[in-house]
Every structure is written in C-alpha cells, then in structure tokens.
KEKE-3310 file (N, C-alpha, C; in steps of 0.2 Angstrom, whole numbers, plus 5000, padded with zeros to 4 digits):
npx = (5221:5207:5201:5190:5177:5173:5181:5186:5185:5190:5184:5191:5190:5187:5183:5189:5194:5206:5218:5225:5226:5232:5238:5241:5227:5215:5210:5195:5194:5187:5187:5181:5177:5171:5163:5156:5147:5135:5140:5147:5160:5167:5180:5188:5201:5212:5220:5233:5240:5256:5265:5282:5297:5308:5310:5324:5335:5341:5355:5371:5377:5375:5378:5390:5383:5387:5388:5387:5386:5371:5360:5345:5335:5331:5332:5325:5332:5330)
npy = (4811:4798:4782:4768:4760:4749:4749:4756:4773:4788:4802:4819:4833:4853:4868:4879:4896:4901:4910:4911:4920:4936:4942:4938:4931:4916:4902:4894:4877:4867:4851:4836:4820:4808:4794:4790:4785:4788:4792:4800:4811:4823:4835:4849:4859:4871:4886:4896:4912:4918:4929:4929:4930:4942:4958:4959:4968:4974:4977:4976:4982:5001:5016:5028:5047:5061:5077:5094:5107:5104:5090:5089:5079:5062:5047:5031:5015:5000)
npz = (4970:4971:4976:4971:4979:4969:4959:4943:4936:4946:4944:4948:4955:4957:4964:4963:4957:4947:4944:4962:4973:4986:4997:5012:5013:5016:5007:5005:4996:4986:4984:4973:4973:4962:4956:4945:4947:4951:4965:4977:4985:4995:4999:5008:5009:5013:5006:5006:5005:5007:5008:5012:5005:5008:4997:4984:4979:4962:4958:4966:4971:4976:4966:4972:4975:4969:4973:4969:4983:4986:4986:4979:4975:4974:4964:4966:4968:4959)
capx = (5218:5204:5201:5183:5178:5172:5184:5186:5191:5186:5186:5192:5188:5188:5178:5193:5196:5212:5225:5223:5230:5228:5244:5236:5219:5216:5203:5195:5196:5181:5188:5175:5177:5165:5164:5153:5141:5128:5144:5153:5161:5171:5186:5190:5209:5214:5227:5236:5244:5259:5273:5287:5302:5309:5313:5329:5338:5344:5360:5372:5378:5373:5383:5390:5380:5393:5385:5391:5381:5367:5355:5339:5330:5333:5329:5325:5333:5321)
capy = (4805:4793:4775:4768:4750:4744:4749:4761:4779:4792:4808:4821:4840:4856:4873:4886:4901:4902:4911:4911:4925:4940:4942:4937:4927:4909:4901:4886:4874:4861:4843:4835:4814:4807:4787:4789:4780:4794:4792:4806:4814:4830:4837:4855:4861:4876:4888:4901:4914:4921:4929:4927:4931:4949:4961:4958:4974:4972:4980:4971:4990:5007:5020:5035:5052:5066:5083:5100:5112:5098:5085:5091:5073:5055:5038:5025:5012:4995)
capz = (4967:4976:4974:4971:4982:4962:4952:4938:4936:4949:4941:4952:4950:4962:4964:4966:4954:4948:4951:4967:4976:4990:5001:5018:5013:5015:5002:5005:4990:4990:4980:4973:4970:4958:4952:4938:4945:4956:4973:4978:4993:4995:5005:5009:5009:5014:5001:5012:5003:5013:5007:5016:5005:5005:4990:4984:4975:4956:4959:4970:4974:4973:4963:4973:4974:4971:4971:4975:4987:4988:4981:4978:4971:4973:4961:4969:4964:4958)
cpx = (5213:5203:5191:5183:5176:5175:5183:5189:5186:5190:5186:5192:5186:5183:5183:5193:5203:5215:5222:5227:5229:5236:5239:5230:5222:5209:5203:5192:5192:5185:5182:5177:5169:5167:5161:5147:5134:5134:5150:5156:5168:5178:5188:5198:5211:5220:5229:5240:5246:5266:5278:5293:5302:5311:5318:5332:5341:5351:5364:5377:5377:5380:5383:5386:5385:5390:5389:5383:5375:5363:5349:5332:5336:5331:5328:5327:5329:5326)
cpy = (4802:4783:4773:4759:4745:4746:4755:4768:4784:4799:4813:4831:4845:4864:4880:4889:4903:4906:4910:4915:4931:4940:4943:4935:4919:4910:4895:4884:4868:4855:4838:4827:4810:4799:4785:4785:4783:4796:4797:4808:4820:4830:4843:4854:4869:4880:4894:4904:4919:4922:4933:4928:4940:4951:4961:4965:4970:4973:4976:4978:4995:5009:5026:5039:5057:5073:5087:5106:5108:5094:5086:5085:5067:5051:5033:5020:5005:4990)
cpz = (4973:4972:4975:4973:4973:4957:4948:4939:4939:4945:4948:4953:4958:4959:4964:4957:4954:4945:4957:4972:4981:4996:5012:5019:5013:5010:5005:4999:4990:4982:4979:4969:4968:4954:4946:4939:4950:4963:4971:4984:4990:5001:5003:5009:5008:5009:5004:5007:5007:5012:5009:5014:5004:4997:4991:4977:4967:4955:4966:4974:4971:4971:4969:4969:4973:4968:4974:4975:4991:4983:4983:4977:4972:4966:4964:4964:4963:4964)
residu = (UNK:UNK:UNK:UNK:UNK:UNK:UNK:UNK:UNK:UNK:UNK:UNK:UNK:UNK:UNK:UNK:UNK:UNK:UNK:UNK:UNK:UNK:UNK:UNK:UNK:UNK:UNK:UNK:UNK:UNK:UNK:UNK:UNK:UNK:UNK:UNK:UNK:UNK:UNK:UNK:UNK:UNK:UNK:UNK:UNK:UNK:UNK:UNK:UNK:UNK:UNK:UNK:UNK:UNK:UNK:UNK:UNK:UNK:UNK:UNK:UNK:UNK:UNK:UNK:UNK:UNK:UNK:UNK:UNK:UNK:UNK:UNK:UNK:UNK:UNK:UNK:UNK:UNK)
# end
C-alpha cells in the first residue's frame, strides 16, 4: 500500500509475469504507485526462487525384492 500527502486512493500496480518461477533465478519486480493525479514513484523487489525442501517418498517403506538367481530391472519408486 502507499499513502498520498492529499488524500485519496493510490492505486497500486506492478510489471511481473506470473507465475513466476525458474529454480535458481531472481526477478526484479518494478511497483508502480499512482495518485491519480499525474504523481507516481516506483520500488523494485527482488523474488528469489529457491527450493530448498527435498523430495519426500510416497511410501513410508519399500517392499522387499525377493528373486531367485537374480533381478534384471528395477521401478523406481515415485
């Protein structure tokens, strides 16, 4: 939000494409405050995408492999 020294409603509006995504990019995000009455100013912000949780198995354990002679082929499991 911003405040305007006369009053009224600043409308408040930005330039990003969204989603916004890339695992390792930042974006810069330009803010654009506007009074309605010709006065504006801007503010960048940085969006940093950077993901930090690991993959988490759906299984909370595998099943025994029980072959005889050998196993030729896996599944991964998800």
């Amino acid at each position: 939000t911003a405040t305007d020294n006369c009053g009224g409603t600043v409308t408040v509006s930005h330039n990003a494409t969204l989603p916004i995504s890339g695992e390792g990019t930042t974006t810069i995000v330009t803010w654009t405050y506007d009074d309605g009455n010709g006065n504006t100013s801007t503010q960048d912000q940085n969006v940093i995408i950077d993901d930090t949780t690991a993959p988490t198995p759906d299984a909370v354990s595998l099943s025994d492999i029980t072959a005889e002679c050998e196993v030729t082929s896996l599944t991964a499991p998800t």
